[in-house]
C-alpha positions as a Markdown table, in Angstrom:
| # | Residue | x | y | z |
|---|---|---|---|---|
| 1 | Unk | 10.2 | 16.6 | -0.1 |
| 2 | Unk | 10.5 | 19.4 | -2.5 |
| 3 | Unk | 11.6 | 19.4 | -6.1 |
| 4 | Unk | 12.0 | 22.4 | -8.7 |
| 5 | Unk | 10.3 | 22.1 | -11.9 |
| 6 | Unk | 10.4 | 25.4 | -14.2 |
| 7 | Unk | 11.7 | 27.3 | -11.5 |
| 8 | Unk | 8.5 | 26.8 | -9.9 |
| 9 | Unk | 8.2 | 24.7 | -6.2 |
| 10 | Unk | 6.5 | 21.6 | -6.4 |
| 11 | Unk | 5.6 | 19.7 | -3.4 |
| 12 | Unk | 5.9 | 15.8 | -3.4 |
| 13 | Unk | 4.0 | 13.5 | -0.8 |
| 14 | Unk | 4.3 | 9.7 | -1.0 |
| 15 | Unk | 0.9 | 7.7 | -1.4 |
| 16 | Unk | 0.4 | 6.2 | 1.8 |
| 17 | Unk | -1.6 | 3.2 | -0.3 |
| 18 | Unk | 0.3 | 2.3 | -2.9 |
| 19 | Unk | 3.7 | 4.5 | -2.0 |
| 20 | Unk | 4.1 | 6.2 | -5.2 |
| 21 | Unk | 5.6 | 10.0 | -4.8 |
| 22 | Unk | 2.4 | 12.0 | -6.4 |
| 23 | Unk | 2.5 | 16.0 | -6.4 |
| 24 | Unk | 0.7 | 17.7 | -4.3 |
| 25 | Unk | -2.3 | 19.0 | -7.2 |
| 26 | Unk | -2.8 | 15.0 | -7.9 |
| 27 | Unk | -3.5 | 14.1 | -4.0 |
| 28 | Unk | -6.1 | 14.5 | -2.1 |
| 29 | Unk | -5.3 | 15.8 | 1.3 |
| 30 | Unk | -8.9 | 14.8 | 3.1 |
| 31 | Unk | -11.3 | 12.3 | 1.3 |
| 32 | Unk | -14.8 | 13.4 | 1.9 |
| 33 | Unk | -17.2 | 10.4 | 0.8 |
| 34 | Unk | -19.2 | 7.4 | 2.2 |
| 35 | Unk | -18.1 | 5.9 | 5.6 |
| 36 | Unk | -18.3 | 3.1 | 3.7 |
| 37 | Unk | -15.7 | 3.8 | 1.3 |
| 38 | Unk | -13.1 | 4.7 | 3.9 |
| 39 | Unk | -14.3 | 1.7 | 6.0 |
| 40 | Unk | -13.0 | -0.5 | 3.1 |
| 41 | Unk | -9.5 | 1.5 | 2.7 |
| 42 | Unk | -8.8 | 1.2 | 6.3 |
| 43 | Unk | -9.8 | -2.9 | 6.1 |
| 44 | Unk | -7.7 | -3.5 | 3.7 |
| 45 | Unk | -4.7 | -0.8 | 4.8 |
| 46 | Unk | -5.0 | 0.0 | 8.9 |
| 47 | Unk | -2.1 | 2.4 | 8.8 |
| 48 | Unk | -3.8 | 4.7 | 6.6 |
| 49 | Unk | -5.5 | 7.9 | 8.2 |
| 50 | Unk | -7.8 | 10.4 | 6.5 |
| 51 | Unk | -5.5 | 13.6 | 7.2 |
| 52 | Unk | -2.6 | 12.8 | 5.6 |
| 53 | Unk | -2.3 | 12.4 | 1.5 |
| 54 | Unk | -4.0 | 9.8 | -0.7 |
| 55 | Unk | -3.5 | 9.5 | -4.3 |
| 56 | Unk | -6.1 | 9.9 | -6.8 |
| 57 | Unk | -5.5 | 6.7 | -8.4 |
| 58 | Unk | -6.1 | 4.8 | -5.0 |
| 59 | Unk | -9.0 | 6.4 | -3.9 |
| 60 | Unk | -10.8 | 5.8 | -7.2 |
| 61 | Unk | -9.6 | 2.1 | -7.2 |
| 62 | Unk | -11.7 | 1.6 | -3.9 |
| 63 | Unk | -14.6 | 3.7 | -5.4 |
| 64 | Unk | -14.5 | 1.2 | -8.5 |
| 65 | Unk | -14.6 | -1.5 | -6.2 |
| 66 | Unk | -17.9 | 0.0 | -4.3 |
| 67 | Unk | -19.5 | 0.3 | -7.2 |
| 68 | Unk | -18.7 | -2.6 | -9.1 |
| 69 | Unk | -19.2 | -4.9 | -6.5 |
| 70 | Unk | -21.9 | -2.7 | -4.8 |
| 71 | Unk | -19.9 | -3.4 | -1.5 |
């Protein structure tokens, strides 16, 4: 998908968590943390893979959760 904004293109990617369309400066294209923490996104969402985009939002909610919970 690709939207203009200020005559400058802006690529959009849909969260592949929660779904929401992010741009592509607020995604992360490859998470690079614990095994543990992508362990725990792939429990709770097996379709997900590491290659493909990931919002910010998402990936700090499972981080929260490590660390609150000390999972």
């Amino acid at each position: 998908m690709l939207h203009l904004e200020s005559g400058l293109h802006k690529m959009k990617y849909r969260c592949q968590i929660c779904e929401r369309d992010i741009d592509d400066f607020a995604s992360l294209a490859h998470i690079k943390t614990e095994e543990y923490l992508l362990d725990l996104i792939r429990k709770d969402h097996p379709e997900w893979h590491e290659n493909k985009k990931t919002c910010h939002k998402c990936v700090e909610y499972y981080r929260k959760l490590v660390k609150e919970n000390e999972i």
